[in-house]
CHARMM internal coordinates of N, CA and C (Angstrom, degrees):
IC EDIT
DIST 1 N 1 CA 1.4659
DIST 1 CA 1 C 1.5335
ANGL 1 N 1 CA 1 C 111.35
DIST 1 C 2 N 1.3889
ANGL 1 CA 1 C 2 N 120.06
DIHE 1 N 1 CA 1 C 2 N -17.52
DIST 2 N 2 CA 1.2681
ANGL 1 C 2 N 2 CA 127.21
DIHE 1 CA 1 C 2 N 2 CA 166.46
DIST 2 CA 2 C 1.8757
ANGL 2 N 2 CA 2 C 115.17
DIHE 1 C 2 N 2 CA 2 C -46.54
DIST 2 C 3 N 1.1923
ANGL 2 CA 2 C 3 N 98.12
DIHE 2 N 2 CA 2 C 3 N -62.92
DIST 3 N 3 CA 1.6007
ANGL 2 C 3 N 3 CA 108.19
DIHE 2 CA 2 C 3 N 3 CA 172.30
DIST 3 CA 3 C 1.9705
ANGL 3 N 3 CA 3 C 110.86
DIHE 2 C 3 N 3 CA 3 C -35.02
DIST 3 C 4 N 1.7942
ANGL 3 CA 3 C 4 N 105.17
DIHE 3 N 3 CA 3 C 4 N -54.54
DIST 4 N 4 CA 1.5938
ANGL 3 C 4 N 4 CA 109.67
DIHE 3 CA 3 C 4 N 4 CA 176.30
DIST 4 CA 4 C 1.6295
ANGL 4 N 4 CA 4 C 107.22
DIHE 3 C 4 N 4 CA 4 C -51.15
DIST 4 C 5 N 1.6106
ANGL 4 CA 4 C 5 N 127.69
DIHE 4 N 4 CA 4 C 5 N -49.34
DIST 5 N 5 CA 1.2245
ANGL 4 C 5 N 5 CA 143.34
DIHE 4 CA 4 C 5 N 5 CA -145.68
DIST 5 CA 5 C 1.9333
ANGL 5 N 5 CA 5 C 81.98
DIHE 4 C 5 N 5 CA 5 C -83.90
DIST 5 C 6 N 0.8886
ANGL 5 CA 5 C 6 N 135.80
DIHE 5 N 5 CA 5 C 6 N -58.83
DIST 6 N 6 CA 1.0836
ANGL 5 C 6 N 6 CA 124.84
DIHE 5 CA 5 C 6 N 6 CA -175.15
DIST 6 CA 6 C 1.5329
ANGL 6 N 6 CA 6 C 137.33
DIHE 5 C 6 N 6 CA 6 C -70.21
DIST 6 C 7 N 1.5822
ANGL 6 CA 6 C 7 N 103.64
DIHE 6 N 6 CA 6 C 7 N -12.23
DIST 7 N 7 CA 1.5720
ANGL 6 C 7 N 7 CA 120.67
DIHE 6 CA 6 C 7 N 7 CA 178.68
DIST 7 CA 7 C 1.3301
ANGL 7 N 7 CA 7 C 87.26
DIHE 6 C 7 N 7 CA 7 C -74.70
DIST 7 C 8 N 1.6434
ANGL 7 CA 7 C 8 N 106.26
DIHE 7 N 7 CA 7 C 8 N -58.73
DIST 8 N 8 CA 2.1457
ANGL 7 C 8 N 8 CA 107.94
DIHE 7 CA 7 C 8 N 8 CA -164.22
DIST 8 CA 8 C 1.5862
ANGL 8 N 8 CA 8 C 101.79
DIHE 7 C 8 N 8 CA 8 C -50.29
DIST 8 C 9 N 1.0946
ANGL 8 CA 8 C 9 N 108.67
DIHE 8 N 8 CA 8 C 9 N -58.61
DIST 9 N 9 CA 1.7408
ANGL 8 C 9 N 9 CA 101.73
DIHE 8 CA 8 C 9 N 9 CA 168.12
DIST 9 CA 9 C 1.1895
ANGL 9 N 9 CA 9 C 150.37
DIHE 8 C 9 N 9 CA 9 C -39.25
DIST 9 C 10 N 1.3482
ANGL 9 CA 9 C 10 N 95.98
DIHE 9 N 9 CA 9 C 10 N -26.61
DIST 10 N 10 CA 1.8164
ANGL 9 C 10 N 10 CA 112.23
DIHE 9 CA 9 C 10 N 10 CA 178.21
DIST 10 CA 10 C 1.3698
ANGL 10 N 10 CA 10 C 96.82
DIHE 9 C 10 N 10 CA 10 C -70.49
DIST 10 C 11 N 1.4540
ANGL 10 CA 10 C 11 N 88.00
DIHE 10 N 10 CA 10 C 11 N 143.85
DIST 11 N 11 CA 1.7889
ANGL 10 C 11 N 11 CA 93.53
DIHE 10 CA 10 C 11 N 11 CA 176.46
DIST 11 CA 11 C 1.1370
ANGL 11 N 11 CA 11 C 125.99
DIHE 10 C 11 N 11 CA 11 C -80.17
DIST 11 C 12 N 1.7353
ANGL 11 CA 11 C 12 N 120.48
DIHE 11 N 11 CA 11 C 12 N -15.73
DIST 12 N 12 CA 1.1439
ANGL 11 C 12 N 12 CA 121.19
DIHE 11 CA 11 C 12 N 12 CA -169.13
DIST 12 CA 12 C 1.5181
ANGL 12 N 12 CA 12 C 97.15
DIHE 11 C 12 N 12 CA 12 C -96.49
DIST 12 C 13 N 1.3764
ANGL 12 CA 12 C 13 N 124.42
DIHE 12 N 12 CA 12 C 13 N 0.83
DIST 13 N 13 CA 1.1699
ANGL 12 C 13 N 13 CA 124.36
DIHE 12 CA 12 C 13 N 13 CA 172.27
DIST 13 CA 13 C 1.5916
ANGL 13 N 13 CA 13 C 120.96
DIHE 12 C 13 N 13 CA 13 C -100.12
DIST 13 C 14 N 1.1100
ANGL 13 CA 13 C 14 N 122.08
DIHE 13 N 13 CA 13 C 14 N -20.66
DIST 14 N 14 CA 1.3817
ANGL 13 C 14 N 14 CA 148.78
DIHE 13 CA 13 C 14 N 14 CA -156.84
DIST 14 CA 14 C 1.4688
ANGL 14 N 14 CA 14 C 96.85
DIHE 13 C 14 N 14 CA 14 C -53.73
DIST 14 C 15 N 1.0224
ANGL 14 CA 14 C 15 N 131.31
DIHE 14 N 14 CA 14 C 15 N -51.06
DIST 15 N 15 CA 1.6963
ANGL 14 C 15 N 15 CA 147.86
DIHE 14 CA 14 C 15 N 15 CA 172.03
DIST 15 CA 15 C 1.6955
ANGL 15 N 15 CA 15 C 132.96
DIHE 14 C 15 N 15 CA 15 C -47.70
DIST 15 C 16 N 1.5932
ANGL 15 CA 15 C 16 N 75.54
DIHE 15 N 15 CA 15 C 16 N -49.51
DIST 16 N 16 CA 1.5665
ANGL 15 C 16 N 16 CA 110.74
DIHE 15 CA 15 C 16 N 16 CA -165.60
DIST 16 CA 16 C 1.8518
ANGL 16 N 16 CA 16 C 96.17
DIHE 15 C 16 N 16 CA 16 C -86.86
DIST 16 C 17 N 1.1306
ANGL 16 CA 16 C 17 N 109.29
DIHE 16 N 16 CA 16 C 17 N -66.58
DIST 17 N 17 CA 1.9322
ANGL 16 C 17 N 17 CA 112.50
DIHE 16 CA 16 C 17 N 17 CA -168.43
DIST 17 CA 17 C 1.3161
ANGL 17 N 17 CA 17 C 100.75
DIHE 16 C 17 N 17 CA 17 C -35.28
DIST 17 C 18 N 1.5745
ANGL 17 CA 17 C 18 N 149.93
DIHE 17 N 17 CA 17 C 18 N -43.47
DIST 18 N 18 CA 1.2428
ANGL 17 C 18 N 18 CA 121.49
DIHE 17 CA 17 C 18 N 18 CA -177.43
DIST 18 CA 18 C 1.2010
ANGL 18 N 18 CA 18 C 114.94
DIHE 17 C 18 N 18 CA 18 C -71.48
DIST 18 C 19 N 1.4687
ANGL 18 CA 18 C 19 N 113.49
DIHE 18 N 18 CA 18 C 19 N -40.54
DIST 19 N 19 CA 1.6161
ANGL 18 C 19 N 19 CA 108.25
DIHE 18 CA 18 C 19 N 19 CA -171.56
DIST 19 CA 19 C 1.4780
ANGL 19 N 19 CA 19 C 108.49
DIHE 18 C 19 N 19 CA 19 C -65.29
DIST 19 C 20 N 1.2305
ANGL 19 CA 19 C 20 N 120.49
DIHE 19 N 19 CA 19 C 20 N -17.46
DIST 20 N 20 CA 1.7844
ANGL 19 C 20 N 20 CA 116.47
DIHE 19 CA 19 C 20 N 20 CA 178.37
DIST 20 CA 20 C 1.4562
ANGL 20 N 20 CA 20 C 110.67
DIHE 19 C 20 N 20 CA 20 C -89.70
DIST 20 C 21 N 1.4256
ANGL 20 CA 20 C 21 N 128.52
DIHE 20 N 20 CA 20 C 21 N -31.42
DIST 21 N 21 CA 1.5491
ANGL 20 C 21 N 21 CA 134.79
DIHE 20 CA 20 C 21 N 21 CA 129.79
DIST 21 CA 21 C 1.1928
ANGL 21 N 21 CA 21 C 111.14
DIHE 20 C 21 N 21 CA 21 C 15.37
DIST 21 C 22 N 1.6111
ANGL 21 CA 21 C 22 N 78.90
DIHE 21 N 21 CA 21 C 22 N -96.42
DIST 22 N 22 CA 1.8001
ANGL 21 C 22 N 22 CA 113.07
DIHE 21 CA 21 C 22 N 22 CA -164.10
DIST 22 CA 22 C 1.5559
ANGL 22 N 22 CA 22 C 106.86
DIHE 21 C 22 N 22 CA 22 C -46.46
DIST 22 C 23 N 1.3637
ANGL 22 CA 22 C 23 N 112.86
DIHE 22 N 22 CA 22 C 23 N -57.93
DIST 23 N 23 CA 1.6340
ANGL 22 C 23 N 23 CA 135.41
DIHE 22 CA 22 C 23 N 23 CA -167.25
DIST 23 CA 23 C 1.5537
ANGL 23 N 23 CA 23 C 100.75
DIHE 22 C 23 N 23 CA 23 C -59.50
DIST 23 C 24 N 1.3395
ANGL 23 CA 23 C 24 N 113.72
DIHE 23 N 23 CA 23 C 24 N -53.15
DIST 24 N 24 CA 1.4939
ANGL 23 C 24 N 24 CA 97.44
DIHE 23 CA 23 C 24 N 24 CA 176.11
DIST 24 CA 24 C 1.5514
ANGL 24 N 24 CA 24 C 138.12
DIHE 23 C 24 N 24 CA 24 C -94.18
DIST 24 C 25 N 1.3977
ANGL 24 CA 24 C 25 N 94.15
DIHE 24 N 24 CA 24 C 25 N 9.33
DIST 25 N 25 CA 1.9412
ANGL 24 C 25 N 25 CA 104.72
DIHE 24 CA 24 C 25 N 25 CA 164.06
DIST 25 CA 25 C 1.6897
ANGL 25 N 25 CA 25 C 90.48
DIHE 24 C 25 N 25 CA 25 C -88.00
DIST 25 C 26 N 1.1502
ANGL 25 CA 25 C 26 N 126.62
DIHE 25 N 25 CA 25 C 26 N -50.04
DIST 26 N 26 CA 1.8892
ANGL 25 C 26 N 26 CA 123.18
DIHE 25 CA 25 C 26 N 26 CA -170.80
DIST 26 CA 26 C 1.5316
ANGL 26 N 26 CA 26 C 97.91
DIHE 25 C 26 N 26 CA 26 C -51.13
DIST 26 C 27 N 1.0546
ANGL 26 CA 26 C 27 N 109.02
DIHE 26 N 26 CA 26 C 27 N -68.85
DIST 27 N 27 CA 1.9040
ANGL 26 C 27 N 27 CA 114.02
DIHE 26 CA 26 C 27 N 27 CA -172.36
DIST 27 CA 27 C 1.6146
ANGL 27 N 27 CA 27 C 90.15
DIHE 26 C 27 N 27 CA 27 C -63.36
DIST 27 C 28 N 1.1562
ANGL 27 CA 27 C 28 N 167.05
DIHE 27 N 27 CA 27 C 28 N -51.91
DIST 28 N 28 CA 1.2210
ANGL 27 C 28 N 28 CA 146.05
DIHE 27 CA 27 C 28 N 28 CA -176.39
DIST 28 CA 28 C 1.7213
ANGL 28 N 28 CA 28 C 114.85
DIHE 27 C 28 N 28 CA 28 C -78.69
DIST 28 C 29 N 0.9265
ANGL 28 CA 28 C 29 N 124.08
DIHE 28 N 28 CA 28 C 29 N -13.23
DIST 29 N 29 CA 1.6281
ANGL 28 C 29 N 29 CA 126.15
DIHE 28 CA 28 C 29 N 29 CA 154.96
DIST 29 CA 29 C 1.6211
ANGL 29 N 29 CA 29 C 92.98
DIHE 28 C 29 N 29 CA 29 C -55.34
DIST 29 C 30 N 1.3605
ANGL 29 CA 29 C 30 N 107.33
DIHE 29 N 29 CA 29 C 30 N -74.34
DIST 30 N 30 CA 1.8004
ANGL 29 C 30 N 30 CA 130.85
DIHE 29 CA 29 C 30 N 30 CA -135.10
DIST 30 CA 30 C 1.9407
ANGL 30 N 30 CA 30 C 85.20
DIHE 29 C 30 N 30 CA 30 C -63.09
DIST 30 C 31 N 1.1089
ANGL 30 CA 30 C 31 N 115.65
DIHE 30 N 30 CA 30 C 31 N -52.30
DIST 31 N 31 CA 1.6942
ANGL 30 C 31 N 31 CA 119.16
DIHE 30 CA 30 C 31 N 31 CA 174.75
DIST 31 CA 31 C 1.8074
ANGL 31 N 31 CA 31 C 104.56
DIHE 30 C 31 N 31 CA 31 C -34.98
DIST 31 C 32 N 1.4665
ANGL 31 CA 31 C 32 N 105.02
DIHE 31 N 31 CA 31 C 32 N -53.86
DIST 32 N 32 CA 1.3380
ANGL 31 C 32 N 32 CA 125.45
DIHE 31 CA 31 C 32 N 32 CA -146.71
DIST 32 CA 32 C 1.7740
ANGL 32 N 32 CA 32 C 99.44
DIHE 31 C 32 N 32 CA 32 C -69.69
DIST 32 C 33 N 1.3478
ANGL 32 CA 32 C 33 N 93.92
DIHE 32 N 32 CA 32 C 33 N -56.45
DIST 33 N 33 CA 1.4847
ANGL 32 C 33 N 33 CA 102.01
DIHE 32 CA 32 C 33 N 33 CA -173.06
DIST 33 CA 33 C 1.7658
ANGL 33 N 33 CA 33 C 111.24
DIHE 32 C 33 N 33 CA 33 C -65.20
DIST 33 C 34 N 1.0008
ANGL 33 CA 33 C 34 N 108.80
DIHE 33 N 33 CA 33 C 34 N -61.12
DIST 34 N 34 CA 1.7943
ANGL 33 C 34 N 34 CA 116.77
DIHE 33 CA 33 C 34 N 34 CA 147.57
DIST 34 CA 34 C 1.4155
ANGL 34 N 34 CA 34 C 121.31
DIHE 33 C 34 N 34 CA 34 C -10.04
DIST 34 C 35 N 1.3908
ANGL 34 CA 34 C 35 N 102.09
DIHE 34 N 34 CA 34 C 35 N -64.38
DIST 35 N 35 CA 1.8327
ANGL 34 C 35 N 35 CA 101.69
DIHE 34 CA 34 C 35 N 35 CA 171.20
DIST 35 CA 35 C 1.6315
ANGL 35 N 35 CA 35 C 119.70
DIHE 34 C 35 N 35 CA 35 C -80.71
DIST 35 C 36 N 1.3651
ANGL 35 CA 35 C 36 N 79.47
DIHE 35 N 35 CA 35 C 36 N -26.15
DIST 36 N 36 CA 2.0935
ANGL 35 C 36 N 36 CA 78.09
DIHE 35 CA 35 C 36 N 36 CA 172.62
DIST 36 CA 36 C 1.8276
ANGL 36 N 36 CA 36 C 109.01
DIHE 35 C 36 N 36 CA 36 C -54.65
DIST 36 C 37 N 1.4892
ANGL 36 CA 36 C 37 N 105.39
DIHE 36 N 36 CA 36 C 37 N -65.49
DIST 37 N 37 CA 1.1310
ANGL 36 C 37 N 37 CA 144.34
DIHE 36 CA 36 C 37 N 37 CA 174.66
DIST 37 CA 37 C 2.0175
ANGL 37 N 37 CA 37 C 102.92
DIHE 36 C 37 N 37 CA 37 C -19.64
DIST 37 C 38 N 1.5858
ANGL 37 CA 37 C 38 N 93.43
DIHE 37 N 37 CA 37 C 38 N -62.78
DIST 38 N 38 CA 0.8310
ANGL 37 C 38 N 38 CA 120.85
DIHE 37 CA 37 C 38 N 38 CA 178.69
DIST 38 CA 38 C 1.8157
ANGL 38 N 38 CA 38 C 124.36
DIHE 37 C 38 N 38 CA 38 C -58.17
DIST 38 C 39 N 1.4579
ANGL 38 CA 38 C 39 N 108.18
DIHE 38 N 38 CA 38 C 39 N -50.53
DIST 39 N 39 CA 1.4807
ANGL 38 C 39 N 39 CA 114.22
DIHE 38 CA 38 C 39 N 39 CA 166.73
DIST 39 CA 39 C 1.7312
ANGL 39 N 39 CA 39 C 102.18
DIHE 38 C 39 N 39 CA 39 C -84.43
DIST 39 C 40 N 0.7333
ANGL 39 CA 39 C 40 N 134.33
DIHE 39 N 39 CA 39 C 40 N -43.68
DIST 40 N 40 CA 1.5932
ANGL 39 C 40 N 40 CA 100.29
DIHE 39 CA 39 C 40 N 40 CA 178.49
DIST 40 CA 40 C 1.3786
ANGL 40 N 40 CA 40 C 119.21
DIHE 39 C 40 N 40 CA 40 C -46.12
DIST 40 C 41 N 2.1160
ANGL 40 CA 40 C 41 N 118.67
DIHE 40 N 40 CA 40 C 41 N -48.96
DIST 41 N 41 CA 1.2358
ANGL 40 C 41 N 41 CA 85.53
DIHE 40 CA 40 C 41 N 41 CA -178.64
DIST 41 CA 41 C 1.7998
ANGL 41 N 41 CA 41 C 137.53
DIHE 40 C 41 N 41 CA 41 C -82.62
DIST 41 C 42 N 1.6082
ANGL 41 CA 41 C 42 N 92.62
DIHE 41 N 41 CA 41 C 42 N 11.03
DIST 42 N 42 CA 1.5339
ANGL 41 C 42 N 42 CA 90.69
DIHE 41 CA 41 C 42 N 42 CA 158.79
DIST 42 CA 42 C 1.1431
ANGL 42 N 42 CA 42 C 117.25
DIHE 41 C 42 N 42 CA 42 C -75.27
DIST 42 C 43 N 1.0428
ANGL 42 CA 42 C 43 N 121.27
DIHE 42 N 42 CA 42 C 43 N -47.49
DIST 43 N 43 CA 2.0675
ANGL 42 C 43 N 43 CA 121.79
DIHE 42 CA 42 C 43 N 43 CA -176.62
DIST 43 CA 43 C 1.5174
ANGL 43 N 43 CA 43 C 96.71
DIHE 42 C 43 N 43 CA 43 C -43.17
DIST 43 C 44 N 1.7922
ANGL 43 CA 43 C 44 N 110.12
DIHE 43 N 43 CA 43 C 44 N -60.16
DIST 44 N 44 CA 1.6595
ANGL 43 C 44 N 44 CA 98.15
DIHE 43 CA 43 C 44 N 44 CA -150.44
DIST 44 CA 44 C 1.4662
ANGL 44 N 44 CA 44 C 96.71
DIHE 43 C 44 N 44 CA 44 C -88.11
END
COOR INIT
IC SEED 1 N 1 CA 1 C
IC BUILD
């Protein structure tokens, strides 16, 4: 977790780490729900 503690710290990152955060829990929801979405209507 040292590696996380030190990206948020970098300064040239300081700006940027939430918005890449944010962006990759949304695109990994949006994947997630998609494939859910997706295998149910194969099952049913």
């Amino acid at each position: 977790m040292n590696d996380l503690e030190s990206i948020v710290t970098n300064e040239d990152t300081e700006a940027l780490a939430p918005a890449v955060v944010v962006a990759t829990i949304a695109l990994l929801g949006v994947f997630m729900i998609g494939f859910l979405a997706l295998a149910i209507r194969f099952v049913l």
